[in-house]
C-alpha positions, 0 to 999 in steps of 0.5 A, a space after each residue: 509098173 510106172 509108164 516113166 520108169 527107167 526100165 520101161 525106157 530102156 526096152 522101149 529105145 532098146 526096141 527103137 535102136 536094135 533094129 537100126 543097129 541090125 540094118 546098119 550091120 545088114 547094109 555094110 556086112 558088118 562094122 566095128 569101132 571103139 569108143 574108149 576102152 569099148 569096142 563096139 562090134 557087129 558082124 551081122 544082123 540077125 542077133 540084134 533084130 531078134 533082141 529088137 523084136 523081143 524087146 517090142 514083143 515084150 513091150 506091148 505084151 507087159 504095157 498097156 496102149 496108154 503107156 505106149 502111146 504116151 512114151 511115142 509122144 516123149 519121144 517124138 517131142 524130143 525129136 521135135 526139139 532136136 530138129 532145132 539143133 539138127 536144121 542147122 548142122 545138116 547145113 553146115 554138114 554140106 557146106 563142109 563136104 562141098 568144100 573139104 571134098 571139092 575138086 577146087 579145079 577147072 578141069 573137064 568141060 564143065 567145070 572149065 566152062 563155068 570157072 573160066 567164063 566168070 574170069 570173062 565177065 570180070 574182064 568184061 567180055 564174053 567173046 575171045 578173039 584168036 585171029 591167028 586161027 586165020 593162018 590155018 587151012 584146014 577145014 573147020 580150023 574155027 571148031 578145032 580152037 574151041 576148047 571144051 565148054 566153048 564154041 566159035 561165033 564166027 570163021 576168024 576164030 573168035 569163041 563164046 561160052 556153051 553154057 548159060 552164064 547164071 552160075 559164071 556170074 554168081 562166080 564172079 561175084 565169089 571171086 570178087 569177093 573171096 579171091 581165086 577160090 571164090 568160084 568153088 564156094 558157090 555150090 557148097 553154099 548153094 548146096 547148103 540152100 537146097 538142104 535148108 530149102 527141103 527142111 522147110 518144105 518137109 516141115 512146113 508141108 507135114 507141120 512136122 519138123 522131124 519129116 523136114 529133118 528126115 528130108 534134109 538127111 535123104 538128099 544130104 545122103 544121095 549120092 547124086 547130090 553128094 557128087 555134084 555138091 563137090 563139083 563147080 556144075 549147075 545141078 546143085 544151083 537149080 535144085 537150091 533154086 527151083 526148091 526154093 521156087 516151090 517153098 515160096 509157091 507154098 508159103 502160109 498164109 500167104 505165098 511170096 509170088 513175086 519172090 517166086 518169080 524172082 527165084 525162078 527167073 535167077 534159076 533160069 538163067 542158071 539153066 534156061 532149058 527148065 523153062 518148063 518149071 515156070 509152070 509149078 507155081 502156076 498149077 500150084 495156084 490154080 484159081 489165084 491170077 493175082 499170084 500168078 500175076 506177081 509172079 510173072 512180074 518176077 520172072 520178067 528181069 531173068 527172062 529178059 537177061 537170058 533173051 539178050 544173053 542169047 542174042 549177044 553170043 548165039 545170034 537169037 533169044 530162042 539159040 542156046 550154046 547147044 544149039 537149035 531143039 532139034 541138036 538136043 531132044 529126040 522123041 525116041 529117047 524116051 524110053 531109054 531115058 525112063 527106063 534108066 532113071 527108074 533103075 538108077 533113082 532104085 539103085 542111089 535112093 534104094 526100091 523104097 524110093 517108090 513110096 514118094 508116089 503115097 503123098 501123091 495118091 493118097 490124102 493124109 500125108 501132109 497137113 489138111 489145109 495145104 494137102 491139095 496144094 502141096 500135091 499139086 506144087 511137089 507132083 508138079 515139079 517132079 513130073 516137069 523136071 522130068 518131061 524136061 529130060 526124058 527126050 534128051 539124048 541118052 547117057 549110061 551113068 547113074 551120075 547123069 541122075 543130076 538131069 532131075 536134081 531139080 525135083 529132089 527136094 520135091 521127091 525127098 520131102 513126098 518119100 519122107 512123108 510117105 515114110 511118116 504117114 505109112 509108120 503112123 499107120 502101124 501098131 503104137 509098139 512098132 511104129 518107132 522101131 519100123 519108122 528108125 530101122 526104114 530111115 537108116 537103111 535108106 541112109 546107110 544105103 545112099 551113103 554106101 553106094 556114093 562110098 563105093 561109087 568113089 564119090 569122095 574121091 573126086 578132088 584127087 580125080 581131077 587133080 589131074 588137069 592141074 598137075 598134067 598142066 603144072 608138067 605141060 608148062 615145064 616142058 613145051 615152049 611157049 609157041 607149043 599148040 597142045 593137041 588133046 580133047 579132055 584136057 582142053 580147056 584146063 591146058 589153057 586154063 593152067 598152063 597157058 597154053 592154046 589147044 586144038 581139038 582132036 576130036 574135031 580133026 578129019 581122020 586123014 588129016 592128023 599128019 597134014 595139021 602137025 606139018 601145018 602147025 610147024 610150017 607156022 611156027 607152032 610147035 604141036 604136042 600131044 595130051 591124052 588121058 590113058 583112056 582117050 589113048 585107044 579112042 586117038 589111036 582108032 581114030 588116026 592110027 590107019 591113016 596117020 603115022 603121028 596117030 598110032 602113038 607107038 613112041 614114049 611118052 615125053 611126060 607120064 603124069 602118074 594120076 588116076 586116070 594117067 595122062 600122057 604127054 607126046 612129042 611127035 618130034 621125038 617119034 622114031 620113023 
């Protein structure tokens, strides 16, 4: 038979796609949908493997290894082609979920503090006087006016940002130019940036543009990523950033070493404890001072601007808004920390997350002339990213992953390599079926578990702190001092109102502030969401009659989580 006739073609994709169709079954225990008058169903794996198996049984058993070797190469041309299409679309993919799932809200401490400290560079300062804050008594009534996101300069009340002013001044720039909006488009742009940034990597480290696309497709499906690319937070930025570092580093024949530098100082002020990266190009170009060199000369303007950013708002260019090394890492939180990074990298990126180590320890993975460099340069940013974080303080969600999303295109672009070296080595009949049936389960499993983590939920989460507000501004007077801790930060945004921390309340003290709020003409209320309500009442209620909370809610605004608004002038004694 012919090596181009249609039947040897249909076996052969029948071969290739049985095996994606049984994992995709296997992976969301089974699936149906109609394409017109056809309706396309499958409940589970094991019939469409057999007939994948039989198909390659009798492709190799009735082919010679010419046929097959020829028919791989059609194949994997068109794939080649198709990546020109596929770049593109993966890109503007993540733009559109960054935007059509995005939470659009400042609401927690984060999302607050970055938004809202770009309105304070379109004002033009980063400080914010409350000299009123003087008129209270209470011990660290400075701390207690400081809302999520923020914290005091000084005794009088005046308050700067927590968070490094790299993505608040990208934002203002968007507002600028987009209007309110504008500070929630910088991540799904930047977001865009990292997937094209993969791409390129993946490519041009393997000379092959279907690993690049492949490398694109496993960040663009990792949960992390996906639930960061909806959120106004830096994760995104500095992984878009810090890749960006390393497809320069790595550029031929010739690296941008200056662009390097540039790229890594705009990083660094987006997050200036990864100062650690700085270090990649550095080992990456290992014997070349000259690059090392210009890129230094980069790196100067971001360090500078980050050194008298310091100094402006925390009083030293070494100070941060978190405070002195001491108040952030501790050695014992290592193996906490190593131990739930490996489980959480298995669970969103599945165990074969592991084969990105192949690149590193084996030769063959990537193209001859860069393989020693490109080890060097991707090895390097992972395991910096990771010494970065793995002595600060520990936390208990897998979404906490967006430490390292720095390294993700690095560690993207090793498993997909790793994925196209380790296929190449298997016999020329399975070699597509393994290499399409491996990359859907990897996909579908990444894709599942953001699905089921409700990662395409958040805007109606946090929809939450602009209806709480919308309701906090209709009921309580303008005098009102709101009381609450989550929504601290977005009660000043949205309702315009001042809040008071009451997490930065003495326990004894709960009854004793709201009687010294209305002696000076304030009127407190009180703001919780339905979780913190146990975590008020733990903290006051033995010692506070305003603290048990045991009156009716004012205002119950039915969210998810709910969020409760109190008026201790409607407690019954």
């Amino acid at each position: 038979m012919p090596a181009s006739t249609p039947t040897r073609r249909v076996i052969y994709l029948i071969a290739c796609l049985a095996p994606v169709w049984a994992v995709i079954a296997f992976v969301t225990d089974g699936f149906s949908f109609r394409i017109g008058p056809l309706n396309v169903k499958a409940t589970e794996p094991i019939r469409p493997l057999v007939i994948g198996a039989a198909a390659t049984v009798f492709y190799a058993w009735r082919y010679s290894g010419h046929d097959i070797d020829a028919f791989w190469r059609r194949i994997f041309t068109f794939i080649t082609r198709a990546a020109v299409v596929a770049t593109p679309a993966v890109v503007c993919l993540g733009a559109f979920i960054g935007i059509y799932y995005g939470s659009f809200t400042a609401g927690g401490s984060d999302s607050y503090g970055y938004v809202s400290q770009a309105q304070l560079w379109l004002k033009g300062s980063l400080r914010i006087e409350q000299p009123w804050v003087q008129e209270f008594s209470w011990p660290y009534r400075e701390w207690t006016f400081a809302p999520l996101g923020y914290r005091p300069l000084s005794a009088d009340g005046t308050i700067v940002p927590t968070y490094a002013s790299g993505l608040p001044m990208l934002m203002a720039v968007f507002q600028g130019l987009f209007g309110t909006n504008g500070p929630f488009l910088v991540v799904p742009v930047l977001g865009s940036l990292a997937l094209w940034v993969t791409y390129q990597l993946g490519s041009r480290t393997t000379g092959s543009k279907p690993t690049g696309v492949l490398a694109s497709l496993l960040l663009i499906a990792s949960p992390v990523f996906l639930s960061h690319l909806m959120q106004p937070m830096t994760d995104v930025p500095v992984a878009a950033g810090w890749g960006l570092v390393a497809m320069l580093a790595l550029r031929e024949p010739e690296p941008r070493a200056l662009a390097a530098g540039l790229a890594a100082g705009a990083a660094l002020l987006v997050r200036p404890n990864l100062a650690l990266l700085t270090l990649v190009p550095v080992i990456t170009w290992y014997g070349r001072p000259r690059h090392v060199a210009r890129f230094a000369a980069g790196l100067v303007p971001g360090v500078t601007v980050v050194a008298l950013l310091n100094t402006y708002l925390y009083g030293s260019p070494l100070q941060s808004g978190y405070g002195g090394l001491s108040d952030i890492y501790d050695w014992r939180s290592a193996l906490p920390n190593l131990k739930h990074y490996a489980l959480w990298f298995a669970e969103t990126q599945t165990p074969l997350v592991a084969l990105a180590l192949l690149p590193i320890v084996t030769p063959g993975a990537f193209r001859s002339d860069v393989h020693a460099r490109t080890r060097l340069c991707l090895g390097s940013l992972v395991a910096l990213t990771v010494v970065s974080y793995v002595f600060y303080r520990p936390f208990d969600q897998w979404t906490y992953l967006r430490f390292l999303l720095p390294a993700y295109p690095a560690i993207l672009v090793l498993m997909a390599a790793a994925i196209r070296f380790t296929c190449h080595k298997l016999p020329a009949p399975i070699r597509a079926p393994v290499a399409m049936a491996v990359c859907a389960f990897c996909l579908a499993s990444s894709y599942l578990f953001a699905r089921d983590q409700f990662v395409f939920t958040s805007r109606e989460f946090e929809q939450r702190y602009i209806r709480a507000a919308e309701y906090v501004a209709q009921v309580t007077p303008e005098n009102a001092v709101i009381v609450c801790a989550q929504h601290s930060g977005s009660l000043r945004y949205y309702a315009h109102r001042i809040t008071l921390r009451y997490d930065s309340v003495y326990e004894h003290r709960l009854d004793t502030t709201l009687n010294e709020l209305r002696a000076k003409g304030r009127r407190p209320y009180i703001v919780v969401d339905d979780w913190e309500e146990a975590e008020f009442r733990r903290r006051f209620a033995a010692q506070s009659r305003a603290g048990r909370l045991d009156w009716k809610p004012l205002v119950t605004v039915r969210t998810n989580p709910e969020v409760r608004i109190y008026d201790p002038e409607g407690r019954s004694e």
